[in-house]
C-alpha positions in Angstrom: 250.7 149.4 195.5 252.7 152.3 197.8 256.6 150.9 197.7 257.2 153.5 200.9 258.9 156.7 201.0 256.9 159.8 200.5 254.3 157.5 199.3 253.8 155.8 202.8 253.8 158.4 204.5 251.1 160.1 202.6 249.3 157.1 202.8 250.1 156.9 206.8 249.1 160.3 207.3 245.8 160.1 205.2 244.4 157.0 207.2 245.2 158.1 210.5 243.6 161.4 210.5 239.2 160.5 210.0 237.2 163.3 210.0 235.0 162.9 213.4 232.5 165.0 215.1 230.0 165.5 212.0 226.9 167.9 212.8 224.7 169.2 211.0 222.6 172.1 211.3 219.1 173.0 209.0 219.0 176.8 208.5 216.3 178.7 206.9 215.6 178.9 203.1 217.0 175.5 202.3 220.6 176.0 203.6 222.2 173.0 205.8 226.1 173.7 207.5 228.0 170.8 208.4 230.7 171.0 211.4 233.3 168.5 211.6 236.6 168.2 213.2 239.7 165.8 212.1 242.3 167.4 209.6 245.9 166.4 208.4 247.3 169.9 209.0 250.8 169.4 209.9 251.2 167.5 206.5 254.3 169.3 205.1 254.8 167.9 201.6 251.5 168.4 199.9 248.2 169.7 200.3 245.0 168.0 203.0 241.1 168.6 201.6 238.1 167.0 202.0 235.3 165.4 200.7 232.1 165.6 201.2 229.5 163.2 199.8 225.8 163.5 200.2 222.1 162.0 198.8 218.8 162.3 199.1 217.8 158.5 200.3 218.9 155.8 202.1 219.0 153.6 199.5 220.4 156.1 196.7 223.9 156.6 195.4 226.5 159.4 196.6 227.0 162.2 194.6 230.6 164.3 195.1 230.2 167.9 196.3 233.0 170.2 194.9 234.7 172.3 197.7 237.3 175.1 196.7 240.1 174.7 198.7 240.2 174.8 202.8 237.1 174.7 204.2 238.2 174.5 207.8 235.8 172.4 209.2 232.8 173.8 208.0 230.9 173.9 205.1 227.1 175.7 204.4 225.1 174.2 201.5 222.5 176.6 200.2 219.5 175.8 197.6 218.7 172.6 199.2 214.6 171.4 198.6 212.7 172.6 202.1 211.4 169.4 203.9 214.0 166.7 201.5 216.0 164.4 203.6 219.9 164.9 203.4 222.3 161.9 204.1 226.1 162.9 204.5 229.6 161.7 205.0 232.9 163.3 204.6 236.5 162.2 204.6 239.4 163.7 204.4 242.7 163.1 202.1 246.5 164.0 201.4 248.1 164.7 198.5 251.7 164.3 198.0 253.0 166.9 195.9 256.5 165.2 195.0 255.1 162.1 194.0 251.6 163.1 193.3 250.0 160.0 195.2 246.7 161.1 196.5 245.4 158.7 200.0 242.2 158.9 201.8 240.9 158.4 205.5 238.0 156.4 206.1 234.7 157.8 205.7 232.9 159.4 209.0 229.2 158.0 210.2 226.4 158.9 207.9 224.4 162.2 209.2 220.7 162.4 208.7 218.7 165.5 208.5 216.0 167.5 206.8 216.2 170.6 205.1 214.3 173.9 206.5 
């Protein structure tokens, strides 16, 4: 449980800030970019990332992609399986470097495609 401070307002910050705008575009040789807009960059006492989740059915489980550091808004996956269906969501978060409380937006709407 946040007791305020630092702590709310990471918390504040994080939820008010969801990633919107998700697109997606299939390249050639198995290579998807997503597009997105929605980050917490005036967030002066920590760090903002995001995560990006993706799987392979509609039914399946998320797996976590692992992004190194800012990845303004875009991201290209490469070695995906030509004609597999791709399900996505991303979110972003805060971290609060003082008090090392880490706070999440909501996820964005799931984004369908197939790989090329």
């Amino acid at each position: 449980m946040l007791s305020g401070g630092k702590d709310q307002i990471a918390c504040t910050v994080a939820t008010s800030v969801k990633v919107t705008g998700l697109k997606a575009t299939a390249l050639s040789k198995g290579r998807i970019q997503l597009k997105w807009t929605g980050y917490p960059t005036n967030y002066k006492n920590g760090y903002s990332r995001y995560v990006i989740e993706y799987k392979t059915s509609a039914k399946g489980a998320y797996k976590r992609l692992k992004l190194s550091g800012d990845s303004n808004g875009s991201y290209t996956l490469k070695s995906l399986k030509k004609g597999k269906t791709y399900y996505f969501r991303i979110r972003s978060y805060v971290k609060d470097t003082n008090s090392y409380v880490k706070a999440y937006s909501s996820y964005s709407k799931v984004l369908k495609i197939k790989a090329k």
